[in-house]
C-alpha positions as CSV (number, residue, x, y, z in Angstrom):
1,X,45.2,-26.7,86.0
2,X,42.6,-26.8,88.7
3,X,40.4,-29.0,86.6
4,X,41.1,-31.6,84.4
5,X,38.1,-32.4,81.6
6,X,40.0,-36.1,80.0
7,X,36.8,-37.9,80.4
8,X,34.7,-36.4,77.2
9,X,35.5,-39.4,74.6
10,X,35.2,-41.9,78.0
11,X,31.4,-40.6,78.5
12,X,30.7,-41.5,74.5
13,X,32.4,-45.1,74.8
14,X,31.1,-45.9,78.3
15,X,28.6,-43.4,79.7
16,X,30.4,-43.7,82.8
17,X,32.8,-40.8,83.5
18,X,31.8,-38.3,86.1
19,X,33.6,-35.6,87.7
20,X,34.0,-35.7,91.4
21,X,31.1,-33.8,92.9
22,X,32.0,-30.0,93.3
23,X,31.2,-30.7,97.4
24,X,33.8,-32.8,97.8
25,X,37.1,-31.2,99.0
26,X,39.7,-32.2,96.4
27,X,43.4,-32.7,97.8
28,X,46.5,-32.2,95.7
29,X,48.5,-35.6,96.1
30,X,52.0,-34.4,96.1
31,X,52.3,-32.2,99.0
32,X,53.2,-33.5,102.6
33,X,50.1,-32.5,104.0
34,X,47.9,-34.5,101.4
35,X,46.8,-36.9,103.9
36,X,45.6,-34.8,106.8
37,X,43.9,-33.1,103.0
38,X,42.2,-36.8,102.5
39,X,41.2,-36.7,105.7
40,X,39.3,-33.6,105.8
41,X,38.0,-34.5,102.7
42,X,36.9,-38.2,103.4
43,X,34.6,-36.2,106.6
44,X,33.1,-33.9,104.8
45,X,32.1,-36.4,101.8
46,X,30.2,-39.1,104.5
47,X,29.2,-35.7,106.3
48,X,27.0,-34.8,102.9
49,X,26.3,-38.8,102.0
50,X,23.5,-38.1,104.4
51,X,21.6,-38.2,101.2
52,X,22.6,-40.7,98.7
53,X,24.0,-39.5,95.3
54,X,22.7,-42.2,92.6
55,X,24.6,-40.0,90.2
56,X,28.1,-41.4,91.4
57,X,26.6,-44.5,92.7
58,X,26.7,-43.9,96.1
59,X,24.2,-44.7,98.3
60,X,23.2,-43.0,101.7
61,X,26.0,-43.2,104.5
62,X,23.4,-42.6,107.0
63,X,21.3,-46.1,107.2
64,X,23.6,-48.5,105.3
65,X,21.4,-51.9,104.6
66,X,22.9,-55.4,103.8
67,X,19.6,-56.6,102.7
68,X,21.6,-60.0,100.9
69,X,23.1,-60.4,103.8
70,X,22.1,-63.7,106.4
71,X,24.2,-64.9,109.1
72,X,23.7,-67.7,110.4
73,X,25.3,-69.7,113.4
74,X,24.0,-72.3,117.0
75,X,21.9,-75.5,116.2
76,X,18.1,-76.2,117.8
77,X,19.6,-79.5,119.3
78,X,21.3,-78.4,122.0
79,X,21.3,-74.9,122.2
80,X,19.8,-71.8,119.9
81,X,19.9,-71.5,116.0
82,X,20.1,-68.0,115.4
83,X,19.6,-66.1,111.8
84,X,20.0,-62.2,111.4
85,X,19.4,-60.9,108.7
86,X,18.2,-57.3,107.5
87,X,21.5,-55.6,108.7
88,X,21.8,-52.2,108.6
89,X,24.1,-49.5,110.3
90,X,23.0,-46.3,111.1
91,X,25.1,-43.2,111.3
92,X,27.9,-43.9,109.5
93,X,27.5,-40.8,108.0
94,X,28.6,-38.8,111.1
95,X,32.0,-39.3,112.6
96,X,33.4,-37.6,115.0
97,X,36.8,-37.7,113.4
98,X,38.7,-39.0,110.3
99,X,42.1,-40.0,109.6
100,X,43.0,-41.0,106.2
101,X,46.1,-42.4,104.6
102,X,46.8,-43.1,101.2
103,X,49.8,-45.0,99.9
104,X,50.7,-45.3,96.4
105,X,52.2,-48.2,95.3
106,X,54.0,-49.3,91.6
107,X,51.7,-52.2,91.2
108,X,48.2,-51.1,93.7
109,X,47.7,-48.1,96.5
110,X,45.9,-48.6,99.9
111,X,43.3,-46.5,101.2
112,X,43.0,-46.6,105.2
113,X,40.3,-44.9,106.6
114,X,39.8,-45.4,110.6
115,X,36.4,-43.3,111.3
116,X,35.8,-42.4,114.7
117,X,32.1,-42.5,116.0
118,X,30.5,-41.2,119.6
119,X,28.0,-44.0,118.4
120,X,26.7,-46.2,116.2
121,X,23.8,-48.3,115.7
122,X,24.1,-51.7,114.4
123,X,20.1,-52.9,113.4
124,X,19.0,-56.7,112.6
125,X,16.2,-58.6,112.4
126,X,16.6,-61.9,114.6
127,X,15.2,-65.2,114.0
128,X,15.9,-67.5,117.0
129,X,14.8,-71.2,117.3
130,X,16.1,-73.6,120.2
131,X,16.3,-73.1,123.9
132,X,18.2,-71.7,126.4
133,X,19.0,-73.5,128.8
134,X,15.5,-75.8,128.9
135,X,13.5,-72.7,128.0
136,X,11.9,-73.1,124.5
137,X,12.7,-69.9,122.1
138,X,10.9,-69.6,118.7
139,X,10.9,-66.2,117.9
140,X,11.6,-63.3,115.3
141,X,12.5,-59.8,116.9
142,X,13.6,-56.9,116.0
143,X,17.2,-55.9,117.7
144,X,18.9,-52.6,118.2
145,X,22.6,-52.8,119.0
146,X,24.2,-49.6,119.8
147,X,28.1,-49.7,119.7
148,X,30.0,-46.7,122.3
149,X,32.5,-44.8,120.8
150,X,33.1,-47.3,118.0
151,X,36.2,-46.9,115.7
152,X,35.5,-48.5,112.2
153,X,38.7,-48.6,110.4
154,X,38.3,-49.5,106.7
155,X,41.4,-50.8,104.5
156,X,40.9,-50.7,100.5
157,X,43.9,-52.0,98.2
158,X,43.1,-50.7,94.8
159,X,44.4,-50.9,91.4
160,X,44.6,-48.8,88.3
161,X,43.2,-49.2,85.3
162,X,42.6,-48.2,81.9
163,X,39.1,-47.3,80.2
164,X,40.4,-44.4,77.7
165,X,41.2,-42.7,81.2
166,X,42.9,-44.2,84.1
167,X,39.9,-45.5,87.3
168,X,40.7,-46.9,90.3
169,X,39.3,-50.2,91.0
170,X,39.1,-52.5,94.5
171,X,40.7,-54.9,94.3
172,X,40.6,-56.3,98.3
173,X,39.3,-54.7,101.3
174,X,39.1,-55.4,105.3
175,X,37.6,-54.0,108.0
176,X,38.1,-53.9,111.8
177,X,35.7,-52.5,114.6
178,X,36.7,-51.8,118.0
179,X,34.3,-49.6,120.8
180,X,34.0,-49.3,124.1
181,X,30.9,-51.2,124.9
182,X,27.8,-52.1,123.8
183,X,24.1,-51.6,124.6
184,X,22.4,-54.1,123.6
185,X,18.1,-54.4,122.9
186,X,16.5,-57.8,121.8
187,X,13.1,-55.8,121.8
188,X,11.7,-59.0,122.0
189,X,13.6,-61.9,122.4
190,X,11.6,-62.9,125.4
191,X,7.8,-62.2,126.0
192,X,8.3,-61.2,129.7
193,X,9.3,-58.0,129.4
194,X,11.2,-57.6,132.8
195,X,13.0,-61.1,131.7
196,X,13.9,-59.3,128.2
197,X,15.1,-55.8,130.0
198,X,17.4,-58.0,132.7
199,X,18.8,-60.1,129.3
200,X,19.7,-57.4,127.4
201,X,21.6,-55.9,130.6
202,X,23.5,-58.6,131.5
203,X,24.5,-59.3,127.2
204,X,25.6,-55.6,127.9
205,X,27.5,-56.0,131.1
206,X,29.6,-58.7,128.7
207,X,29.5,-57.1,126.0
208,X,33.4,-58.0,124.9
209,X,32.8,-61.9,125.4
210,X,29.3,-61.5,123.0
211,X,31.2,-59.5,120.4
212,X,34.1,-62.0,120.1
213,X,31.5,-64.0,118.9
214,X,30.7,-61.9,116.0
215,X,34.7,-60.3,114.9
216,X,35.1,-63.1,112.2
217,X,32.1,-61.8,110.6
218,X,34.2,-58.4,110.0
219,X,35.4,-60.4,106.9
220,X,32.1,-60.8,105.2
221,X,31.7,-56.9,106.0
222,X,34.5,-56.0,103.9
223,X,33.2,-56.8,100.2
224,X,29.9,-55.3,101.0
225,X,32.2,-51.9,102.0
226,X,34.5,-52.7,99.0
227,X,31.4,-52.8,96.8
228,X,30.1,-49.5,97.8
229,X,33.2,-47.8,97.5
230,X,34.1,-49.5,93.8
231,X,30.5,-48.5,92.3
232,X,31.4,-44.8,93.3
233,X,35.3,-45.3,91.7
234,X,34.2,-46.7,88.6
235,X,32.3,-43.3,87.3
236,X,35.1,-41.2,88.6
237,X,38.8,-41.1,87.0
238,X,41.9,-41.1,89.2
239,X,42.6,-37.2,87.6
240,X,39.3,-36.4,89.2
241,X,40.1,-37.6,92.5
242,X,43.2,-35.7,93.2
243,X,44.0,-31.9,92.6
244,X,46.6,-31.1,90.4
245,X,46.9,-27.6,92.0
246,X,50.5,-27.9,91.4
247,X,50.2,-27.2,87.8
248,X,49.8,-23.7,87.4
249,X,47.2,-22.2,84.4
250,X,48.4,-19.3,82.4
251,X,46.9,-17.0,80.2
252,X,47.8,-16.9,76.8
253,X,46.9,-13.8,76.0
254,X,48.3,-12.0,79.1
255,X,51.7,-10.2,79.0
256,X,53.8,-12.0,81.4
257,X,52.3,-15.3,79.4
258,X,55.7,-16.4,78.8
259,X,57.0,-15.6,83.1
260,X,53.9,-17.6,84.3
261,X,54.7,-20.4,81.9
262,X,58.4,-20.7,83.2
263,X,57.0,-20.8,86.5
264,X,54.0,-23.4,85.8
265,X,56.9,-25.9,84.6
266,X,58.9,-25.3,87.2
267,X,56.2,-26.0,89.8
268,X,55.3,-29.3,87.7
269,X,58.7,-30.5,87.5
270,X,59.0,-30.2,91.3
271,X,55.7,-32.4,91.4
272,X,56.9,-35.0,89.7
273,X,59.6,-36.4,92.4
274,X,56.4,-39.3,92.1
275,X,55.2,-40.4,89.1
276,X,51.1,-39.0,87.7
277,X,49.8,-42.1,86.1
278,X,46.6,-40.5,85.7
279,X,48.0,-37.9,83.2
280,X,50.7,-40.1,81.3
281,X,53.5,-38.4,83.7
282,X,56.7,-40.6,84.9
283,X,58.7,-39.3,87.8
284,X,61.5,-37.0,86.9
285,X,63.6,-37.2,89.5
286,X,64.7,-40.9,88.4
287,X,64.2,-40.9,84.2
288,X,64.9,-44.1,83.2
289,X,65.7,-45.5,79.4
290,X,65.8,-49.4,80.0
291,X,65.5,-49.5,76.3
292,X,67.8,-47.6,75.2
293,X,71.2,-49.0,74.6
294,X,74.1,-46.8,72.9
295,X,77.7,-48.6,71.1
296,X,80.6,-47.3,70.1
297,X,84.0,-48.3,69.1
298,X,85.5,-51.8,68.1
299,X,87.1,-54.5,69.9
300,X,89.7,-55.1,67.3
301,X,92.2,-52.1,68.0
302,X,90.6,-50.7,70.3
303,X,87.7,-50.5,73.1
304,X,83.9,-51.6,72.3
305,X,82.2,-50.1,74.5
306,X,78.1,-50.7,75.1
307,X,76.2,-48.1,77.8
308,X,72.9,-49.3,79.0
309,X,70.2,-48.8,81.4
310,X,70.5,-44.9,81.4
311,X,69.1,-42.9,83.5
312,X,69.2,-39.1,84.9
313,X,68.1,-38.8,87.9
314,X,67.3,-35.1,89.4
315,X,65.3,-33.5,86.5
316,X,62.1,-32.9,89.0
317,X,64.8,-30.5,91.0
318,X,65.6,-27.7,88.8
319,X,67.0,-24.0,90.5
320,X,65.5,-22.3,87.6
321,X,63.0,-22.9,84.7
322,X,62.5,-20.0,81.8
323,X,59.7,-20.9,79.4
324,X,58.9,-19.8,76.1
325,X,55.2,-20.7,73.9
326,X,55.6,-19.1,70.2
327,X,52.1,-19.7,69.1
328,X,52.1,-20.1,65.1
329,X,49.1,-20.7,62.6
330,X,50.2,-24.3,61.9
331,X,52.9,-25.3,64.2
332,X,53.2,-23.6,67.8
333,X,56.9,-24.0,69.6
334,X,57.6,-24.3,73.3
335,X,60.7,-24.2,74.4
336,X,62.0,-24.7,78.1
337,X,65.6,-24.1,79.6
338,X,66.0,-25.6,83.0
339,X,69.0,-25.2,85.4
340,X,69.9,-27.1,87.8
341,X,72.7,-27.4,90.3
342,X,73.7,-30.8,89.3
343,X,72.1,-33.7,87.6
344,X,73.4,-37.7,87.4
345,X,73.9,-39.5,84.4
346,X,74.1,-43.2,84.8
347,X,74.4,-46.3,83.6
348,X,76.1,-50.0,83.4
349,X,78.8,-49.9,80.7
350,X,80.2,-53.0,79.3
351,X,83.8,-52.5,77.4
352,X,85.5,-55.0,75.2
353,X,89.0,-55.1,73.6
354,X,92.3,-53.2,74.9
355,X,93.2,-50.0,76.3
356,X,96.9,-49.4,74.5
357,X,97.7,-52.9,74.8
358,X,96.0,-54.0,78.1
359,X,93.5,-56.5,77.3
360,X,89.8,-55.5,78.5
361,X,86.8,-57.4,79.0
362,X,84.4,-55.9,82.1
363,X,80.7,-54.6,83.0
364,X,80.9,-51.8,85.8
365,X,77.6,-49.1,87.0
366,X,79.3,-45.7,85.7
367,X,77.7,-42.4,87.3
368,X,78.8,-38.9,85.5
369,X,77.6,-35.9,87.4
370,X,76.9,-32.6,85.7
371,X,77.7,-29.7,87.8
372,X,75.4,-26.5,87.0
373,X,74.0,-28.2,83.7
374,X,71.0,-26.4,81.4
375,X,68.8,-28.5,80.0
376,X,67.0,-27.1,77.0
377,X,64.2,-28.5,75.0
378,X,62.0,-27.1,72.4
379,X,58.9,-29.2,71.2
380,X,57.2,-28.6,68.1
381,X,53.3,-28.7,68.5
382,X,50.5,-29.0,66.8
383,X,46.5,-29.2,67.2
384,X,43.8,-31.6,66.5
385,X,40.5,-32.8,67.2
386,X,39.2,-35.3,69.2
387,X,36.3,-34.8,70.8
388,X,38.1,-31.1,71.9
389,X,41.4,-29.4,70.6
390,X,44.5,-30.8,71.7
391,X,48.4,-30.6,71.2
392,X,50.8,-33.2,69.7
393,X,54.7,-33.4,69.5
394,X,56.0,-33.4,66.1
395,X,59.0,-32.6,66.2
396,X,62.1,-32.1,69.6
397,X,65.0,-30.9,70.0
398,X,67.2,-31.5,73.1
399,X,70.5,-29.5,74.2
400,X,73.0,-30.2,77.2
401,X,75.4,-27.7,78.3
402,X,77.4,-27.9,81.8
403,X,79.8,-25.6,84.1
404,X,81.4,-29.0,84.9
405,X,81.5,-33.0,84.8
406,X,83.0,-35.2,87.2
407,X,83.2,-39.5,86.1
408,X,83.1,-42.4,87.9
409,X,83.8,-45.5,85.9
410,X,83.4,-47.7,89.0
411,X,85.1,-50.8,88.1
412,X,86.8,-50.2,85.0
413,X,89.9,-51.5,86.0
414,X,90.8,-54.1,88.9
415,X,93.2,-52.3,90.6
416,X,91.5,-49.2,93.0
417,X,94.2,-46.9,92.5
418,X,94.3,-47.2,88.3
419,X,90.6,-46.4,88.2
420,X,90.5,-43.6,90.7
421,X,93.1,-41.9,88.7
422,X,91.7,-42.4,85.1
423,X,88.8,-41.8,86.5
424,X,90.5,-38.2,87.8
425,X,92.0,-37.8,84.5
426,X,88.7,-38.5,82.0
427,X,86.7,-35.3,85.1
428,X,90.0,-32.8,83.6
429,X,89.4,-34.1,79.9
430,X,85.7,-33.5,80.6
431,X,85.0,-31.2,77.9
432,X,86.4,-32.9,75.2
433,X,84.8,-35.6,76.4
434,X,81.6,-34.2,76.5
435,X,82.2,-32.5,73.1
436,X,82.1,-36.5,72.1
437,X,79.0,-37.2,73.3
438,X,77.2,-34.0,72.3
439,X,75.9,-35.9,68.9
440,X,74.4,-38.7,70.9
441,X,72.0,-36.5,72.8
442,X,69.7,-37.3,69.5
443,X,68.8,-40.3,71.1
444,X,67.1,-38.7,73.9
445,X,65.1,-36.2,71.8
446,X,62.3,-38.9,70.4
447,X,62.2,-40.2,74.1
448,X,61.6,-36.6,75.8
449,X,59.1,-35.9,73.1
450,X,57.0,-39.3,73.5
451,X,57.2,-38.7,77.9
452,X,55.5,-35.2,77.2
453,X,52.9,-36.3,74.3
454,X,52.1,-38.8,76.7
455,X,51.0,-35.7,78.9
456,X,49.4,-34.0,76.0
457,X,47.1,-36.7,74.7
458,X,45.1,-36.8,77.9
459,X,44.7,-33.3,78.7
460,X,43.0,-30.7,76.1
461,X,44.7,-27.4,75.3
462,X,41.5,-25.8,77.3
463,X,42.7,-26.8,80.3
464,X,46.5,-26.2,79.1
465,X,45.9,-22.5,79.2
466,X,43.4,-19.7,79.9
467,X,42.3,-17.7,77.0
């Protein structure tokens, strides 16, 4: 899926949804190199913001102006009150070299871009009033600060959220400058123009000292940066940010439909060692059921026994993956076998009661690993409108074989010895065991079907398949 139209019913309710301008590289967020990707990317979108795009609510990169923006600092009394206002940067839009990083986060990600520049200008208009030293100053000039080799590094924490497709939003946002010197021109600071030219030089020669004066104003920099860069993520979904190259397209009406399908899910569940909010996706590789809690047995004459917080954890790493899409005139079927080399079951098991006559009464983590298991599951499907045709589940099925099964109750009993060798004796009993537990995999099936429809309600069948 190399493009991802969720945002049709989003334009209706909000007029805002936009796809990321076909100029701007697109990087796929779950391989390693996706942040030498964002880098690349990042350059060649200020490279082409040259020109603003009103259309995604970005403005020009090359002459950025903080026209509400005054600062102020000195007092007439004893010294020189100073105002600058009118500040604007030029050539923003043209680094020299980018490097990007983007870490994703449960709660918010953060965006660091450090941009490095053979030069900027910094551009002001300056209203002085005061005197230096006993020399009387009432003026308003024009200056022209230009920064050497600057590095402008740029730090945005954002946050998710919903608008009937997931957006990005900043949420904070810093910035930090660092060069290696400064040139500076107060064109007119002074009206003897040898006096202004021998100012300006010596303000240049110490430069360091005259910018430590102005670092705390980085802070008041960073909403104006924060702003620019929200207005541009609040037209453009997260799914239109990132590629989802990963997530091969197949034709339905070719041949080897069913091949390229085994191999599309096999390349997806691969992706998903990290969850895709954007597209309703959880990680795979850690699936967990907090939820879900399964009894059995009494504590009368026997064991009550209570398993939750369940998880599997290696779906995303399958060996093989064979696909099958039966396409029918009401219902359409897919059905997916995955194998695997080994998958973990676990969860915390409480057990209440008496094993023969030894009284029981503990909570201990259990983990069951399934050697060479095959996962199959077959989702029933059906269309509807919404704006565009899509699939829902409406029916799954779920089925568990295995080569082999090793336990590990981990404190079942107190003595170490005792509960490695039950533990040794339930892995040689596995298939009966498992034969046991082959009724409960029902519980699973609504959970597996409401993780993919999750999927399925943001993206249309269109972009599910060619054809």
């Amino acid at each position: 899926m190399n493009s991802f139209v969720l945002c049709l019913l989003t334009v209706v309710a909000f007029g805002s949804c936009l796809k990321l301008p076909s100029s701007f590289k697109k990087c796929d967020r779950k391989r390693t190199d996706f942040n030498q990707c964002l880098s690349e990317a990042i350059h060649g979108a200020l490279k082409i913001l040259d020109k603003p795009l009103p259309s995604h609510g970005l403005p020009s990169l090359y002459d950025v102006e903080f026209p509400d923006l005054v600062l102020e600092f000195g007092n007439r009394t004893y010294g020189l009150l100073q105002k600058y206002d009118q500040i604007r940067f030029i050539g923003l839009s043209k680094p020299e070299n980018i490097n990007a990083k983007l870490d994703f986060g449960p709660l918010t990600s953060t965006l660091t871009i450090e941009a490095t520049y053979s030069q900027l200008t910094l551009e002001a208009e300056l209203e002085a009033q005061g005197t230096i030293v006993l020399l009387p100053v009432n003026v308003i000039t024009p200056i022209e600060d230009t920064l050497v080799n600057p590095t402008l590094t740029l730090s945005f924490e954002l946050a998710e959220y919903d608008k009937g497709t997931t957006f990005f939003s900043v949420v904070d946002s810093k910035v930090d400058i660092q060069m290696q010197g400064i040139n500076f021109d107060y064109k007119q600071i002074f009206s003897n123009e040898i006096l202004n030219e021998e100012f300006n030089s010596a303000m240049s020669t110490k430069w360091q000292s005259v910018f430590a004066h102005f670092k705390n104003f980085e802070a008041i920099f960073a909403p104006r940066f924060g702003r620019i860069f929200n207005a541009f993520l609040k037209k453009v979904p997260v799914v239109e940010l990132f590629d989802a190259s990963s997530f091969q397209k197949c034709d339905r009406r070719s041949t080897n439909f069913n091949q390229c399908l085994g191999k599309s899910i096999h390349g997806a569940l691969t992706s998903l060692e990290k969850p895709l909010k954007s597209h309703g996706l959880p990680s795979l590789y850690d699936v967990v059921f907090p939820d879900l809690h399964v009894e059995f047995g009494n504590s009368t004459y026997g064991l009550k026994q209570k398993s939750s917080n369940l998880r599997f954890t290696g779906l995303s790493n399958p060996q093989d993956v064979a696909a099958r899409m039966d396409f029918g005139p009401v219902t359409s079927t897919l059905t997916i076998e995955a194998t695997y080399s080994k998958i973990k079951w676990s969860s915390e098991w409480k057990a209440e009661g008496a094993v023969v006559l030894l009284p029981l009464n503990v909570v201990t983590p259990v983990e069951v690993v399934l050697v060479e298991p095959v996962f199959t599951l077959k989702f029933d499907l059906q269309e509807y409108e919404r704006g565009g045709t899509y699939f829902r589940v409406v029916a799954t099925g779920i089925d568990i074989q295995t080569r082999d099964l090793t336990f590990n109750f981990k404190k079942l009993f107190p003595s170490e010895r005792l509960n490695r060798e039950f533990n040794s004796a339930m892995t040689e009993k596995w298939s009966e065991i498992f034969a046991r537990f082959q009724n409960m995999l029902q519980i699973y099936t609504p959970l597996f079907g409401a993780m993919f429809d999750g999927f399925l309600e943001k993206v249309p069948v269109a972009e599910l398949f060619d054809g």
